[in-house]
C-alpha positions in Angstrom: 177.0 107.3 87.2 176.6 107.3 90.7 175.1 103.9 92.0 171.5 103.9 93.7 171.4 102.8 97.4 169.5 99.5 98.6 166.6 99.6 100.1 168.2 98.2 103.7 170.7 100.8 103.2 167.6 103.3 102.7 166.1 102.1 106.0 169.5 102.3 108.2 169.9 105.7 106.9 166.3 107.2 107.6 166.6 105.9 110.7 170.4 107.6 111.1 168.4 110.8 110.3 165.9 110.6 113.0 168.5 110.2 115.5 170.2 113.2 113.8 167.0 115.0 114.4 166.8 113.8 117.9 170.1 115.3 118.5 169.8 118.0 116.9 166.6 118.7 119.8 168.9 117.5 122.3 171.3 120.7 121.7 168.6 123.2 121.3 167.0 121.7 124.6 170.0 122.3 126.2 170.9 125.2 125.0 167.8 126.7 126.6 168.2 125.0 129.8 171.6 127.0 129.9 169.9 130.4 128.8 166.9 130.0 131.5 169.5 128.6 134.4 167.8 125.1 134.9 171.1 123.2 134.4 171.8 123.1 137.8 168.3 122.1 139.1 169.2 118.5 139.6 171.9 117.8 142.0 172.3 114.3 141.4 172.7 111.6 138.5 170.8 108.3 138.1 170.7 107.1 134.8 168.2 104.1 135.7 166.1 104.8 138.7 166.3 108.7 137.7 163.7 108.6 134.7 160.4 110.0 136.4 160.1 112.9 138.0 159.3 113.5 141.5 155.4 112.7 141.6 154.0 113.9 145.3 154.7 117.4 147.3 157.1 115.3 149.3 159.3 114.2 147.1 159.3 118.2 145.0 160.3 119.3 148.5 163.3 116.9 149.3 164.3 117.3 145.2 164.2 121.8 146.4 166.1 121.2 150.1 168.7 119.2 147.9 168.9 122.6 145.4 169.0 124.6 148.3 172.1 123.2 149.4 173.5 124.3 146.4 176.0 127.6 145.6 173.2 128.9 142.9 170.3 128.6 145.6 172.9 130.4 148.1 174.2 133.4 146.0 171.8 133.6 143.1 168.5 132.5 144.1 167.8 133.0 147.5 164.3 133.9 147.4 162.6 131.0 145.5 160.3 129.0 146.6 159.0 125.9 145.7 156.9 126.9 142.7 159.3 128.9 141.2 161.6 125.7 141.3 159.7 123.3 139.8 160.0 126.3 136.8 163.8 125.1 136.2 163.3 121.9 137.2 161.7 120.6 133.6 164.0 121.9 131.5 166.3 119.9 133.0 164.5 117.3 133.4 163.2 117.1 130.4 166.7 117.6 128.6 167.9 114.5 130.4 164.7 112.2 129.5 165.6 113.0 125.6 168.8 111.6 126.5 167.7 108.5 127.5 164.7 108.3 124.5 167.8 109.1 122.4 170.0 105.9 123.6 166.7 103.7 123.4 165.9 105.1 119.8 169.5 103.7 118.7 169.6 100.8 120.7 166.1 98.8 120.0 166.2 99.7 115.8 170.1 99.2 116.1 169.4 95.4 117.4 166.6 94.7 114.8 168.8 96.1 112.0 171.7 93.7 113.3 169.2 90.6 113.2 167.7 91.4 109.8 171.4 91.9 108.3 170.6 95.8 107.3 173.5 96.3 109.4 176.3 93.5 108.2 178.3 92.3 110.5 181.8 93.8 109.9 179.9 97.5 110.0 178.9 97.2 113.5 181.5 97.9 115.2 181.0 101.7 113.8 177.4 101.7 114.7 178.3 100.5 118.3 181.0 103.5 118.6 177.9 105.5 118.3 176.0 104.0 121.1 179.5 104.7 123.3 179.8 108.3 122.1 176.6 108.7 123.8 176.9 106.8 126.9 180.2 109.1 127.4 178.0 112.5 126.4 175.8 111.6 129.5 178.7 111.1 131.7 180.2 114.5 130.0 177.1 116.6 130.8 177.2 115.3 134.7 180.8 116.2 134.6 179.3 119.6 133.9 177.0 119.8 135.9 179.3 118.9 139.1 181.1 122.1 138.4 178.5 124.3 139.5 177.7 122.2 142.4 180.7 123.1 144.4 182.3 126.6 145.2 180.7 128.4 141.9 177.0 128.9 140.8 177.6 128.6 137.1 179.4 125.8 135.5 183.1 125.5 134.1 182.7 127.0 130.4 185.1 124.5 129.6 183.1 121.3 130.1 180.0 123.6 129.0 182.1 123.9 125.5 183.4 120.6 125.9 179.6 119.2 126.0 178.8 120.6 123.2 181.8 119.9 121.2 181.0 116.3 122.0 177.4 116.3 120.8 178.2 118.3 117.6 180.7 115.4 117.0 177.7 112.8 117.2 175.4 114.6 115.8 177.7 115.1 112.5 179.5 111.0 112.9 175.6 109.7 112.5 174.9 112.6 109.6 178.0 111.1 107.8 177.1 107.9 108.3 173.9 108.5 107.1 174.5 110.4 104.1 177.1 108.0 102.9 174.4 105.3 102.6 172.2 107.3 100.3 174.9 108.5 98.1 177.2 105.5 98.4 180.9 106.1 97.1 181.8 104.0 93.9 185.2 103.5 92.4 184.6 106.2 89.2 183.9 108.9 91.6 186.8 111.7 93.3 187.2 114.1 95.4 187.0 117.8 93.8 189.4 120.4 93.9 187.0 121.8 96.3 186.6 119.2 98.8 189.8 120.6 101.1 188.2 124.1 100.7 185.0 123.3 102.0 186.9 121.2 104.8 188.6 124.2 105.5 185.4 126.3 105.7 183.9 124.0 107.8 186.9 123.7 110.6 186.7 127.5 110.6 182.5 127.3 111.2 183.2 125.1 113.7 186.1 127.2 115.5 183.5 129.8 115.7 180.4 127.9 117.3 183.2 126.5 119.7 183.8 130.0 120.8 180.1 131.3 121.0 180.4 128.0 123.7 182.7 129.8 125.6 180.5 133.3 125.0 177.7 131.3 126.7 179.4 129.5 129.7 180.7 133.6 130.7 177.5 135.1 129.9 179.8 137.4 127.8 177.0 138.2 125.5 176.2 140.2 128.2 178.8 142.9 128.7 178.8 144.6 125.5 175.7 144.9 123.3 176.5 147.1 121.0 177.5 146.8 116.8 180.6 146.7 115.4 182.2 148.5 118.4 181.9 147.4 121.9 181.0 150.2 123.2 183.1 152.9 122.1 186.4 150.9 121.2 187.0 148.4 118.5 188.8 146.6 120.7 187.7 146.5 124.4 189.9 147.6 127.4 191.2 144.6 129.3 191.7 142.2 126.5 194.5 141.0 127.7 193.9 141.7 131.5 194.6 138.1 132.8 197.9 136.1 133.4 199.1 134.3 131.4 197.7 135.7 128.9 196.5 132.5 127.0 193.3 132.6 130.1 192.4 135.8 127.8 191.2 133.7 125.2 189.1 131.4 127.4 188.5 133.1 131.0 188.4 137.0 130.0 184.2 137.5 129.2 185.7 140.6 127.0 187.9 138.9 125.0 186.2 136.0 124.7 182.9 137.6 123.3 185.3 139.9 120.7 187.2 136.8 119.7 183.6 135.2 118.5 182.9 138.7 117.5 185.9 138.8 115.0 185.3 134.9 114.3 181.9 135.3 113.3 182.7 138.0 110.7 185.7 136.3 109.2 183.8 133.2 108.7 180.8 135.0 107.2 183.0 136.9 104.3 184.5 133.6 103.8 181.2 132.0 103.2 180.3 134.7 100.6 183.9 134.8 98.8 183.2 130.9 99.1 179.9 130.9 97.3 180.8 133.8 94.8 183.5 131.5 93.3 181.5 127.9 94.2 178.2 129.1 92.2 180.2 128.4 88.9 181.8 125.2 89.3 180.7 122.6 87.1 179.2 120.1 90.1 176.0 118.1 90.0 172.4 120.4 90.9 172.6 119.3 94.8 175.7 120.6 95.5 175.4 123.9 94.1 172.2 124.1 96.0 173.9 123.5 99.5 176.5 126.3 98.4 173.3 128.4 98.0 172.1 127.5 101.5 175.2 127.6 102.7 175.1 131.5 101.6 171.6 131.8 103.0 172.1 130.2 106.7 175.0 132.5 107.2 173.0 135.4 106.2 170.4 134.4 108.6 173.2 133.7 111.3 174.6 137.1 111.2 171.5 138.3 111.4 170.4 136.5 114.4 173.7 137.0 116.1 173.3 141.1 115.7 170.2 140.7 117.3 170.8 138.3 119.9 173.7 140.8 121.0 172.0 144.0 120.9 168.5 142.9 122.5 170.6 141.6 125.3 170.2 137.9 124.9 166.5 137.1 125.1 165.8 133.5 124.9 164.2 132.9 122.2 166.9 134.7 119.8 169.9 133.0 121.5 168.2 129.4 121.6 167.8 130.5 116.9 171.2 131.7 117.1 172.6 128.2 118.3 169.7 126.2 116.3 171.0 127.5 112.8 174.8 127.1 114.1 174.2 123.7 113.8 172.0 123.9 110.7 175.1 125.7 109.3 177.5 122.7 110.3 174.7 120.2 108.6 175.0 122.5 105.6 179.1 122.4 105.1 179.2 118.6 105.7 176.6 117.9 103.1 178.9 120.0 101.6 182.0 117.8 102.2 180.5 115.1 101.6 179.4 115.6 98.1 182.5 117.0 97.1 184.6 114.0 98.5 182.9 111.6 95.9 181.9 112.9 92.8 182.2 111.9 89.3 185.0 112.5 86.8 184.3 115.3 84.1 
């Protein structure tokens, strides 16, 4: 039988959670600072002395002639005014404060777990790798940011992706974490047949929110919003318009948005071959409940994808679409993890 976890273990681990959920905001925040075009509202970085916002007329108006000097003010914005600034300016404002409530939620409970001894001493050095994966997703997003300071009024899709490659990893090292201190692995417990098939699955879930990153840095969700063709070909003209051709699959807003396309279906027949065959293996009641809601997110991801494509991206669907991606990865590594330990027949 599975042992119970301790009750410092239970602390560490509902904290681990909140910081989960606190990344989890962090994505959809800036997911929807991408979708309204407030990333590149701030022109400069200051981790310390950047935290309040600017508080007088004055300092609104240096914070806009600084955004004016910008390429999006130039070619995309021309006309705004004040007023219309400030619009853009809190989302990414306000995406960057969560970053910094984020690193002072870890790092004030982290030091008073360390002094109790909830956190032992030869586990810190895992916790601590945490607090850098942060610090270096802050410097990431910056490098991001700088991209679409320069020449081009949109930034790279590469660091975009990058970014949030780098927070998905975070987000699912701290769910690990986490979920290994309340179902701690003893020595009579295995990993079943199934674990490499659901590690499998989730590689390929992952593949295919990486892509929608790249879909989202082109604004390819743009170009063809219609279902299952793209327009009137299965295929669309110019796939492989760009040399080499390996800038197709990353540069080309066609290919790129009927790669995720194609992606997206594969990994939802998967999921429902997956769960056909999972919902009759002999595993304890909560993991064939996360093979149900693995079937059920995906059902509701399609759905919102569909939708998201042929309403022409509106905000609200696009900023779901990415919010149960990453409910989707949650569900596959619960997943994972309960099939990496479990108990001999």
């Amino acid at each position: 039988m599975q042992s119970a976890p301790s009750v410092n273990d239970r602390k560490v681990a509902r904290w681990l959670f909140v910081l989960c959920g606190l990344v989890f905001a962090m994505v959809m925040l800036g997911g929807v600072t991408r979708l309204t075009g407030s990333g590149l509202s701030m022109t400069d970085w200051r981790p310390v002395t950047g935290l309040l916002p600017p508080l007088s007329d004055a300092a609104w108006q240096d914070s806009f002639d600084r955004y004016r000097e910008t390429p999006e003010f130039r070619d995309v914005n021309p006309t705004m005014d004040v007023a219309t600034f400030k619009g853009i300016f809190w989302f990414e404002y306000l995406h960057r404060l969560l970053g910094r409530i984020i690193g002072l939620a870890f790092l004030l409970p982290f030091a008073w777990f360390v002094a109790q001894g909830y956190i032992r001493r030869k586990e810190i050095p895992k916790y601590a790798l945490m607090f850098v994966l942060g610090g270096l997703q802050g410097l990431l997003g910056w490098y991001m940011v700088k991209s679409g300071l320069v020449d081009n009024p949109r930034v790279s899709q590469y660091r975009l992706t990058a970014h949030l490659g780098a927070a998905i990893a975070i987000y699912v090292y701290m769910l690990w974490i986490a979920l290994s201190l309340i179902y701690p692995r003893t020595p009579d417990t295995s990993a079943h047949s199934w674990y490499p098939r659901t590690l499998a699955l989730g590689v390929l879930i992952l593949a295919t929110v990486m892509s929608g990153g790249f879909v989202a840095g082109l604004d390819a969700g743009l170009m063809y919003n219609t279902f299952p063709m793209m327009g009137n070909h299965w295929v669309p003209p110019g796939y492989l318009a760009l040399a080499p051709g390996w800038r197709n699959l990353f540069e080309n807003m066609a290919a790129v948005q009927f790669n995720h396309r194609v992606l997206a279906v594969t990994t939802f027949c998967t999921i429902v071959m997956y769960w056909w065959f999972a919902r009759r293996l002999d595993v304890p009641r909560r993991i064939r409940a996360g093979v149900n809601a693995l079937l059920h997110t995906s059902v509701l991801q399609v759905a919102l994808g569909i939708s998201t494509l042929l309403l022409m991206v509106p905000i609200a669907l696009a900023a779901a679409h990415q919010a149960v991606a990453l409910v989707l990865i949650t569900v596959v590594l619960y997943l994972c993890h309960g099939l990496r330990s479990v108990e001999p027949d």
